[in-house]
HTML snippet that shows the backbone in 3Dmol.js (N, CA, C, O; Angstrom):
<script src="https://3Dmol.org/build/3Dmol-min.js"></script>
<div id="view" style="width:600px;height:400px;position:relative"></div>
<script>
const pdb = `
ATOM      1  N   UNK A   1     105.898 -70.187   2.412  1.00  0.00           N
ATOM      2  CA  UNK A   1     106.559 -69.988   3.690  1.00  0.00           C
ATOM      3  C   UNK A   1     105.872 -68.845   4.434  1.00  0.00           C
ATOM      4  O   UNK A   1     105.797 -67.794   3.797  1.00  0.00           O
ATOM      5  N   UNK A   2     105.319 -68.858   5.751  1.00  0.00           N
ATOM      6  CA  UNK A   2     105.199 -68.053   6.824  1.00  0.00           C
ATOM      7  C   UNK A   2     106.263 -66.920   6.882  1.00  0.00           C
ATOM      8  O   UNK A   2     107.492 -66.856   6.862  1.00  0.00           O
ATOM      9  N   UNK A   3     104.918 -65.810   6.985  1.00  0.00           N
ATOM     10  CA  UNK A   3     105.981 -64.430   7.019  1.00  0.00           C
ATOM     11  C   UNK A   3     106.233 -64.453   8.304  1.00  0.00           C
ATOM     12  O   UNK A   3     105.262 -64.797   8.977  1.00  0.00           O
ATOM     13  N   UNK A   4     107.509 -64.128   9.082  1.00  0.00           N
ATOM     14  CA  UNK A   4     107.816 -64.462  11.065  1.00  0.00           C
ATOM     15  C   UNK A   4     107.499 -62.916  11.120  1.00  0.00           C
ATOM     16  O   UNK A   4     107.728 -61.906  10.455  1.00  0.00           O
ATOM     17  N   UNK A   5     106.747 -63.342  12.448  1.00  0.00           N
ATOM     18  CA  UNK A   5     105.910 -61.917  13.337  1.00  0.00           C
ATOM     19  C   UNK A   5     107.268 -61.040  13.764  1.00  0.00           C
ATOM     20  O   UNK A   5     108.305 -61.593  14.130  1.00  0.00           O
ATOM     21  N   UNK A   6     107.125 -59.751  13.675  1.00  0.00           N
ATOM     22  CA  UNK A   6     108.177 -58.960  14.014  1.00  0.00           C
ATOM     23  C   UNK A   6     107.863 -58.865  15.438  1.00  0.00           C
ATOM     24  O   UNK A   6     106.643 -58.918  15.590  1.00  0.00           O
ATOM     25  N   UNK A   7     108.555 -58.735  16.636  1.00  0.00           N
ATOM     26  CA  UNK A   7     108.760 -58.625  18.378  1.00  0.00           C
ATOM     27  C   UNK A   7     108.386 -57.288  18.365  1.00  0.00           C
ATOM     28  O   UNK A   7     109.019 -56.699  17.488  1.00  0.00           O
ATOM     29  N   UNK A   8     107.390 -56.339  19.153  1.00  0.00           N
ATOM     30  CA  UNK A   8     107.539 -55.158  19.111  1.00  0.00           C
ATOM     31  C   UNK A   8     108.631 -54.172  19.463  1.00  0.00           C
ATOM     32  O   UNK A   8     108.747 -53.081  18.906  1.00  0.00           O
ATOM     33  N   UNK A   9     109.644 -54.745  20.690  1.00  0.00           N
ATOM     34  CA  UNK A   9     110.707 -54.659  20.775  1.00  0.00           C
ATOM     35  C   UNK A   9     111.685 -54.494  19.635  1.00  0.00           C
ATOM     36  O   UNK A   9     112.534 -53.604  19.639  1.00  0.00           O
ATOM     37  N   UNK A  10     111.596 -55.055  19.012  1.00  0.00           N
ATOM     38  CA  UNK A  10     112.862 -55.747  17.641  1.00  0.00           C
ATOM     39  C   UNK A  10     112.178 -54.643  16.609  1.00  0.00           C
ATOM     40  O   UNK A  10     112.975 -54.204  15.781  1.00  0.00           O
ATOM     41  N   UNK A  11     110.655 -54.062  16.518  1.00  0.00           N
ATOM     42  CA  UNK A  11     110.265 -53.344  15.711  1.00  0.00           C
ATOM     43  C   UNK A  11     110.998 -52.035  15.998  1.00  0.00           C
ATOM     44  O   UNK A  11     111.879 -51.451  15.367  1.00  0.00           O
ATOM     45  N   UNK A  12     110.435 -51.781  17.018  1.00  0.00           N
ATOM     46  CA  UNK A  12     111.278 -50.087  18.074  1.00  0.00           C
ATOM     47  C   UNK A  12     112.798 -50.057  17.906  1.00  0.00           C
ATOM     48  O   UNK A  12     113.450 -49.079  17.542  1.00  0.00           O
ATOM     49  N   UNK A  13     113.335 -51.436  18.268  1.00  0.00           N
ATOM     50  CA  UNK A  13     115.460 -50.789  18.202  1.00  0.00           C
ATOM     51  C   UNK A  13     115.755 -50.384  16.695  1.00  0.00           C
ATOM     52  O   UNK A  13     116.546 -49.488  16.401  1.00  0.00           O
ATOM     53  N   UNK A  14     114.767 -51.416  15.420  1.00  0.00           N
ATOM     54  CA  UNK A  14     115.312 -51.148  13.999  1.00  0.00           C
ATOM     55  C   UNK A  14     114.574 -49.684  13.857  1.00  0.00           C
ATOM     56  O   UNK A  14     115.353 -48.816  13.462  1.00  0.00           O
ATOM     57  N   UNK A  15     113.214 -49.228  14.102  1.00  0.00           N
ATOM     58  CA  UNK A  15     112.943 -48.134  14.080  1.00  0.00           C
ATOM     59  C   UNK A  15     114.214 -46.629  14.489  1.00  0.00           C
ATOM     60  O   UNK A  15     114.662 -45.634  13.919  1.00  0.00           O
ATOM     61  N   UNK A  16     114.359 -47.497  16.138  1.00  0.00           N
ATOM     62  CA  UNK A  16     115.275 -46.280  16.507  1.00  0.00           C
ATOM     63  C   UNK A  16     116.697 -46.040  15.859  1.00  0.00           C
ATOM     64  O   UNK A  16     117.432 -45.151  16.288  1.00  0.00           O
ATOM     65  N   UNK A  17     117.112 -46.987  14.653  1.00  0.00           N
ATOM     66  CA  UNK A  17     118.269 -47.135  14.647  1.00  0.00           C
ATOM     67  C   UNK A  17     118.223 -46.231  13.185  1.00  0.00           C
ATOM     68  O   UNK A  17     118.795 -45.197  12.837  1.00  0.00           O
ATOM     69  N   UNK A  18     117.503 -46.910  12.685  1.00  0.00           N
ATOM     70  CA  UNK A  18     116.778 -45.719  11.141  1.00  0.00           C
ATOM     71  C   UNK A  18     116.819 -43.963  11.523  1.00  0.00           C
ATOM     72  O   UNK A  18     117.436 -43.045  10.983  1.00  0.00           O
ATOM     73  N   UNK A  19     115.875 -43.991  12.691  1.00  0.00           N
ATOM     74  CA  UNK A  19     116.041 -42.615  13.233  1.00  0.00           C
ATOM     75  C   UNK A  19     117.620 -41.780  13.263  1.00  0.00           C
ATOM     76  O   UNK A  19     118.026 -40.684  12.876  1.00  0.00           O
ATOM     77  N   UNK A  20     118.332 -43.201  14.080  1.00  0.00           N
ATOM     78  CA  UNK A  20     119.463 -42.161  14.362  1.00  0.00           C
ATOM     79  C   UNK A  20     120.797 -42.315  13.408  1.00  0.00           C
ATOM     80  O   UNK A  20     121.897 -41.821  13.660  1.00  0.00           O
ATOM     81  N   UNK A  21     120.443 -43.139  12.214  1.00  0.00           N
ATOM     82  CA  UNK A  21     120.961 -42.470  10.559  1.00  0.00           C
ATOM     83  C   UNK A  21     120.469 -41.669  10.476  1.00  0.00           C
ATOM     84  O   UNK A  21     121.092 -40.696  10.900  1.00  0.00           O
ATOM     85  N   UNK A  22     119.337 -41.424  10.029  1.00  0.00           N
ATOM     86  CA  UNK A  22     119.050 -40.089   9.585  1.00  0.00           C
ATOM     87  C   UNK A  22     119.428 -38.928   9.963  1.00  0.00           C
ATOM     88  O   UNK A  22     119.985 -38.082   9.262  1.00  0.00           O
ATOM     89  N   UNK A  23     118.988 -38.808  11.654  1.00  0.00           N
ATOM     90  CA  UNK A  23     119.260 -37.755  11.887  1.00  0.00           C
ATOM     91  C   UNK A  23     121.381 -37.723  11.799  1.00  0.00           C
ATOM     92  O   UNK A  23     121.910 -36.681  11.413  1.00  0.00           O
ATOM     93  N   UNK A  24     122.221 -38.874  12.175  1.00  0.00           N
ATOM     94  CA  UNK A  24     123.674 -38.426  11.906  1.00  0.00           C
ATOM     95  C   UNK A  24     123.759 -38.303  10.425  1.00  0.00           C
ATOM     96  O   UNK A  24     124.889 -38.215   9.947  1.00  0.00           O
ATOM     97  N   UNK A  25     122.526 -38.281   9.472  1.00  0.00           N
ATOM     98  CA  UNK A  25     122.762 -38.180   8.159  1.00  0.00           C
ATOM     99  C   UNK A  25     123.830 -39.239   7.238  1.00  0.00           C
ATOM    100  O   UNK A  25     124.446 -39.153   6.176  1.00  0.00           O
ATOM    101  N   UNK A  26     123.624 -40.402   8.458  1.00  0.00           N
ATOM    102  CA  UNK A  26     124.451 -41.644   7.845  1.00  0.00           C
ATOM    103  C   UNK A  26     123.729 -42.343   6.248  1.00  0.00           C
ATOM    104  O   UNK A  26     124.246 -43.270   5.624  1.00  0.00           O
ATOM    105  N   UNK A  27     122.575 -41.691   5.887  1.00  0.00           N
ATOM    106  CA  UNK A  27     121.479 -42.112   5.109  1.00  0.00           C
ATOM    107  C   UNK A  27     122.138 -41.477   3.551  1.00  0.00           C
ATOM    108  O   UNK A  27     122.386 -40.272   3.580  1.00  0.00           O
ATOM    109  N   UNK A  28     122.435 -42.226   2.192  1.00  0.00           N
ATOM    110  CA  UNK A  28     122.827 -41.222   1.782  1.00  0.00           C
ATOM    111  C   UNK A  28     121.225 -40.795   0.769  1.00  0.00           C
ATOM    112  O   UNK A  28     120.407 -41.713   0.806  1.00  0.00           O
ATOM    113  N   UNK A  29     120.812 -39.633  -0.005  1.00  0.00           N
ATOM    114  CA  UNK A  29     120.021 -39.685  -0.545  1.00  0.00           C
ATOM    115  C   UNK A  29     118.963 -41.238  -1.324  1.00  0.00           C
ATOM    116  O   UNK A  29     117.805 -41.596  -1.109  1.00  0.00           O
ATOM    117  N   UNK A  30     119.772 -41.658  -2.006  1.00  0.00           N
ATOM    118  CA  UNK A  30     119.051 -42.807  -2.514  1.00  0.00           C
ATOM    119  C   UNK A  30     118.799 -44.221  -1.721  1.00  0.00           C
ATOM    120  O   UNK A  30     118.453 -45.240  -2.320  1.00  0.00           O
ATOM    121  N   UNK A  31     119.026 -44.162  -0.200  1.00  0.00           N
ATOM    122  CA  UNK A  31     118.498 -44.914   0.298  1.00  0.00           C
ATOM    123  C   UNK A  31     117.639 -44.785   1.737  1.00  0.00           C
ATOM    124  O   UNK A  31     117.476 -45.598   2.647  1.00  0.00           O
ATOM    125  N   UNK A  32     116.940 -42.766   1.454  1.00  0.00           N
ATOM    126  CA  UNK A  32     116.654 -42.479   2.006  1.00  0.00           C
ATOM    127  C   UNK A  32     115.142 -42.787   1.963  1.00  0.00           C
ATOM    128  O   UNK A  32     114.482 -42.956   2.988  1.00  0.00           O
ATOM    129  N   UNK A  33     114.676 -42.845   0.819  1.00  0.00           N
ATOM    130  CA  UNK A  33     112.912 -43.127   0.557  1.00  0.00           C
ATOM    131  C   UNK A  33     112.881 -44.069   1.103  1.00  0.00           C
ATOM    132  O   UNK A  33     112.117 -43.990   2.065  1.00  0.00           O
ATOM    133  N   UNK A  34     113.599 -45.519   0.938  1.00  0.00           N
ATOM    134  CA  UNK A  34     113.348 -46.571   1.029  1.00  0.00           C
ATOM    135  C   UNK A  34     113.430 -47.028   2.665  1.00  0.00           C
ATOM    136  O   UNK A  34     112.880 -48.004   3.174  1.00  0.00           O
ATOM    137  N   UNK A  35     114.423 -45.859   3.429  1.00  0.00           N
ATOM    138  CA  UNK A  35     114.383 -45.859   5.041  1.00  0.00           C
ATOM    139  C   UNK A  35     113.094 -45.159   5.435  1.00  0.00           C
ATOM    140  O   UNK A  35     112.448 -45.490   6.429  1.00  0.00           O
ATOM    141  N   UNK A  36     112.840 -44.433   4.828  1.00  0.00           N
ATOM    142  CA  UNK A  36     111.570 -43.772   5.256  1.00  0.00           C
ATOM    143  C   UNK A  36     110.190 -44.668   5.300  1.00  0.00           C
ATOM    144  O   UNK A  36     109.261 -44.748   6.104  1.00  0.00           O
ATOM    145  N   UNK A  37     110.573 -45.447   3.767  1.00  0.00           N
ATOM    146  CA  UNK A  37     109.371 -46.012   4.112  1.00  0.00           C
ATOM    147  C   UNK A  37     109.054 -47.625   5.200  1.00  0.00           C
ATOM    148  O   UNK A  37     107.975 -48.135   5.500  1.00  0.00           O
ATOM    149  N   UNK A  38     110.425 -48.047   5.550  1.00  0.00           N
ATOM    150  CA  UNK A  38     110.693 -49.145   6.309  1.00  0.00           C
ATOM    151  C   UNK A  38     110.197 -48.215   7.552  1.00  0.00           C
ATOM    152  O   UNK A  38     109.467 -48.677   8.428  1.00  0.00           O
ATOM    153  N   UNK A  39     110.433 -47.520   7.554  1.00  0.00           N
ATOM    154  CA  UNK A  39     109.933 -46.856   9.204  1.00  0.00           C
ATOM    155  C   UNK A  39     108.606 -46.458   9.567  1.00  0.00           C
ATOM    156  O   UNK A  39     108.112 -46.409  10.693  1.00  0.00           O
ATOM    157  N   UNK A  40     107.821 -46.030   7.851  1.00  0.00           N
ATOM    158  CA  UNK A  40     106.292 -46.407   8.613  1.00  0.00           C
ATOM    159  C   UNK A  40     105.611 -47.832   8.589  1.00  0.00           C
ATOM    160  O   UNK A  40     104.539 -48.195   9.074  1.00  0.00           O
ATOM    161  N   UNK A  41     106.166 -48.235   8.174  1.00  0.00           N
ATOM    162  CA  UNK A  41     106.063 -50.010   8.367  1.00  0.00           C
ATOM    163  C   UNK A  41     106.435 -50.416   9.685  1.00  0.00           C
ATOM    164  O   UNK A  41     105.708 -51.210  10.282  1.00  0.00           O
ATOM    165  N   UNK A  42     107.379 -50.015  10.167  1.00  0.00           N
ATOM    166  CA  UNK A  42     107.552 -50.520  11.061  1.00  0.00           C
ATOM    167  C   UNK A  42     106.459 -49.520  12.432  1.00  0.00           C
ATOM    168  O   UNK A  42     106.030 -50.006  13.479  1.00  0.00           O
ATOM    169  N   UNK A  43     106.268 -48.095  11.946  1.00  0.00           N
ATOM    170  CA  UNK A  43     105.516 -47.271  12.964  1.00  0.00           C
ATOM    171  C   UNK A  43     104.192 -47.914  13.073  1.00  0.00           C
ATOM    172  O   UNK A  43     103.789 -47.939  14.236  1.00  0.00           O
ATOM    173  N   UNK A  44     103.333 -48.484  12.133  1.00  0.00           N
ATOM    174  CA  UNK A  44     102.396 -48.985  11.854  1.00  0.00           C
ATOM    175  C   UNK A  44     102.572 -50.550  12.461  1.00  0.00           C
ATOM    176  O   UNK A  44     101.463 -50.938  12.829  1.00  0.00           O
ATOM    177  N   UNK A  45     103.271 -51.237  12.609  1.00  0.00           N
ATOM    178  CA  UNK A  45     103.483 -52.532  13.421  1.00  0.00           C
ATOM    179  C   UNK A  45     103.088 -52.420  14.242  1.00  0.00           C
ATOM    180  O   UNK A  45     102.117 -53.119  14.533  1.00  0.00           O
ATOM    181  N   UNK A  46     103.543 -51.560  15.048  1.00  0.00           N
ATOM    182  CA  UNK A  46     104.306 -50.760  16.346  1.00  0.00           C
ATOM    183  C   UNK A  46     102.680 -50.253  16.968  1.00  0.00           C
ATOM    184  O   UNK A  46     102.427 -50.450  18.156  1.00  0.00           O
ATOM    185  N   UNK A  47     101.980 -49.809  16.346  1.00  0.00           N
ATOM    186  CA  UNK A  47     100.706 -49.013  16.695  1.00  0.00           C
ATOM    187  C   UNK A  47      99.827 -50.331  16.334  1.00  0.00           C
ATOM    188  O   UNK A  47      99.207 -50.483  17.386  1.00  0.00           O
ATOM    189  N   UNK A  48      99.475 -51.205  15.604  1.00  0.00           N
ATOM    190  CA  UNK A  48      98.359 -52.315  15.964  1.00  0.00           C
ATOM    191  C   UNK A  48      98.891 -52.910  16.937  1.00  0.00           C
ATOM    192  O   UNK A  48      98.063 -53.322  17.750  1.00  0.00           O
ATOM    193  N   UNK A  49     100.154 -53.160  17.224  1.00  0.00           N
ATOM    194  CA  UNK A  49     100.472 -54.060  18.303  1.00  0.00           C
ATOM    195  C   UNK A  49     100.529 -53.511  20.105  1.00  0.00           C
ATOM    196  O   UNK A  49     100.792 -54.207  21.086  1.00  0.00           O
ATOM    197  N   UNK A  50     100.273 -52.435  20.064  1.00  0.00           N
ATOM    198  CA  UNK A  50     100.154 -51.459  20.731  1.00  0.00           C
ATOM    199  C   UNK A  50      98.312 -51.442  21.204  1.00  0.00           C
ATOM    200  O   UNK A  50      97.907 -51.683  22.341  1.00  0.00           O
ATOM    201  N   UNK A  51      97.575 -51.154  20.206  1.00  0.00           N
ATOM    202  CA  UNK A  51      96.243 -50.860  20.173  1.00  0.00           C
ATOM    203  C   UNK A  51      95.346 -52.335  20.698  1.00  0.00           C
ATOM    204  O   UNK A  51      94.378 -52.339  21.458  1.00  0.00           O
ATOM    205  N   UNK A  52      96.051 -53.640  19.985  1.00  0.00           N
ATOM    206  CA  UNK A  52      95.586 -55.126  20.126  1.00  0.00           C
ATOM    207  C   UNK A  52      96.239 -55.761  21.795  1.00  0.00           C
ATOM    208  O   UNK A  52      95.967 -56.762  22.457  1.00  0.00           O
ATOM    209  N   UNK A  53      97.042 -54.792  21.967  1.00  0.00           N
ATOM    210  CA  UNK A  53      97.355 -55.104  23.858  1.00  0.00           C
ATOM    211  C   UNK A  53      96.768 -53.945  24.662  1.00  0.00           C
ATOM    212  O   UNK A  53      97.050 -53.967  25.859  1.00  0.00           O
ATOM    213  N   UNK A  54      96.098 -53.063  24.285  1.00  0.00           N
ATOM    214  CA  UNK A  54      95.359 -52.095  25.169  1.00  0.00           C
ATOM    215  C   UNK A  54      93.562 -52.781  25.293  1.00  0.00           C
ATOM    216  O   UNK A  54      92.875 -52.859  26.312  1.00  0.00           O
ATOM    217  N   UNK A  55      93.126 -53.276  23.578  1.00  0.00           N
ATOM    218  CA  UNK A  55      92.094 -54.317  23.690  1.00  0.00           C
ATOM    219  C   UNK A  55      92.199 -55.517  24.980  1.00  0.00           C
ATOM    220  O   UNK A  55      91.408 -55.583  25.921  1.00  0.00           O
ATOM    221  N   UNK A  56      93.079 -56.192  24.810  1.00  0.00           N
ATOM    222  CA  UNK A  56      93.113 -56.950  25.336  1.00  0.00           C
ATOM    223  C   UNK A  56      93.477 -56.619  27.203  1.00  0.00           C
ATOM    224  O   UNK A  56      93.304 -57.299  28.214  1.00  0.00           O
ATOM    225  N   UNK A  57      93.777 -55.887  27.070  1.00  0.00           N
ATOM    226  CA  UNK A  57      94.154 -55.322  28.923  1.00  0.00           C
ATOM    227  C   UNK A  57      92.658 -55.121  29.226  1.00  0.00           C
ATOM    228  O   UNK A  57      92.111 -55.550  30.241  1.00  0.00           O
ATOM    229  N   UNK A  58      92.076 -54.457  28.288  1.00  0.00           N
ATOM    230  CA  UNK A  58      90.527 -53.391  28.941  1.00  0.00           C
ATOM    231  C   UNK A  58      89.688 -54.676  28.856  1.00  0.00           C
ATOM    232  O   UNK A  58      88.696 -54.564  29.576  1.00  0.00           O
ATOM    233  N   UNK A  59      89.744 -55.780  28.263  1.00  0.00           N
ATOM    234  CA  UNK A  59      89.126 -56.838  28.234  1.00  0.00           C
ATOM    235  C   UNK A  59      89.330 -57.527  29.595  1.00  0.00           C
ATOM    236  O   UNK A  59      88.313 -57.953  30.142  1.00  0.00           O
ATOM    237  N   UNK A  60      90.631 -57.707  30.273  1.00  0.00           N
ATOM    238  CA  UNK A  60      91.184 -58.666  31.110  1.00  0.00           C
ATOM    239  C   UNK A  60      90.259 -57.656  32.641  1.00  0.00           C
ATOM    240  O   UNK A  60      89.875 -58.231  33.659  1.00  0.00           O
ATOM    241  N   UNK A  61      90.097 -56.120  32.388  1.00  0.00           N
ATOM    242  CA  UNK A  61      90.357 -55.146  33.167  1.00  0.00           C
ATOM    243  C   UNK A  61      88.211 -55.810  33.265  1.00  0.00           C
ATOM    244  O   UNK A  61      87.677 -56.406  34.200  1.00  0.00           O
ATOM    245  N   UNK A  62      87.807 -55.526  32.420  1.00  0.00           N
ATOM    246  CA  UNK A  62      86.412 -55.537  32.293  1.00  0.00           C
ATOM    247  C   UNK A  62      85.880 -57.178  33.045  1.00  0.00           C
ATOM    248  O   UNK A  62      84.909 -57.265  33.796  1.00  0.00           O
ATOM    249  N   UNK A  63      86.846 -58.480  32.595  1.00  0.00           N
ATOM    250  CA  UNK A  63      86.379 -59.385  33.585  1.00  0.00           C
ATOM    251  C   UNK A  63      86.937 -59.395  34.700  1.00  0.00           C
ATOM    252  O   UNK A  63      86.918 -60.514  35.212  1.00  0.00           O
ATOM    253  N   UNK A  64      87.517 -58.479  35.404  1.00  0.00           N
ATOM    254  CA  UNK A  64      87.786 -58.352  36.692  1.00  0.00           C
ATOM    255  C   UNK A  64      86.689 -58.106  37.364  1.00  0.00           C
ATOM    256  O   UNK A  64      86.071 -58.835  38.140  1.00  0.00           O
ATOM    257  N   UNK A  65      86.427 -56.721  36.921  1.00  0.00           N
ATOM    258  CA  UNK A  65      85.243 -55.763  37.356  1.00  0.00           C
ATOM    259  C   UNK A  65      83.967 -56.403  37.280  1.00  0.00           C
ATOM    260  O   UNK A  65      83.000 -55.756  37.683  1.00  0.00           O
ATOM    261  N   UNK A  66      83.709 -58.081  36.634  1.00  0.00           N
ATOM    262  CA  UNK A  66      82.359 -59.000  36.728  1.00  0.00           C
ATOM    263  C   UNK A  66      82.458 -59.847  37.912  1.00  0.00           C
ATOM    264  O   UNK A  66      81.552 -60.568  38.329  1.00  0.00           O
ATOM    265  N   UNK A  67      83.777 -59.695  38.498  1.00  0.00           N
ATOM    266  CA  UNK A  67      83.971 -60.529  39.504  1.00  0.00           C
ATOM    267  C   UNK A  67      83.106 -60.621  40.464  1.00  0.00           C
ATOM    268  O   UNK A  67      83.298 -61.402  41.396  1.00  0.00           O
TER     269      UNK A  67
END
`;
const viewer = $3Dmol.createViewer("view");
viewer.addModel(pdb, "pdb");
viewer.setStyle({}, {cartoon: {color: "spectrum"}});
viewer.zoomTo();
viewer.render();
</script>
């Protein structure tokens, strides 16, 4: 079975939502590693998908400029 592409959107609200357990300390110790590490997973989504639409803009931007 196909792993389904995470939305970068849908990456950022579960990101922000991790964030703001933690910081209300809704997190209790032992399921704190395991939030931590869902969140650079998800920070790391978040940044190729980020980096692979700035490629692709400077690409769209570069055949303009052959016009």
């Amino acid at each position: 079975m196909a792993k389904k592409e995470i939305k970068y959107s849908d990456a950022l609200e579960e990101l922000s939502e991790i964030v703001d357990k933690i910081d209300n300390e809704e997190v209790d110790v032992d399921e704190l590693s395991q939030n931590v590490k869902k969140a650079l997973t998800l920070i790391k989504l978040c940044k190729t998908k980020l980096q692979k639409t700035e490629e692709e803009v400077q690409q769209v931007l570069k055949e303009l400029d052959e016009i």
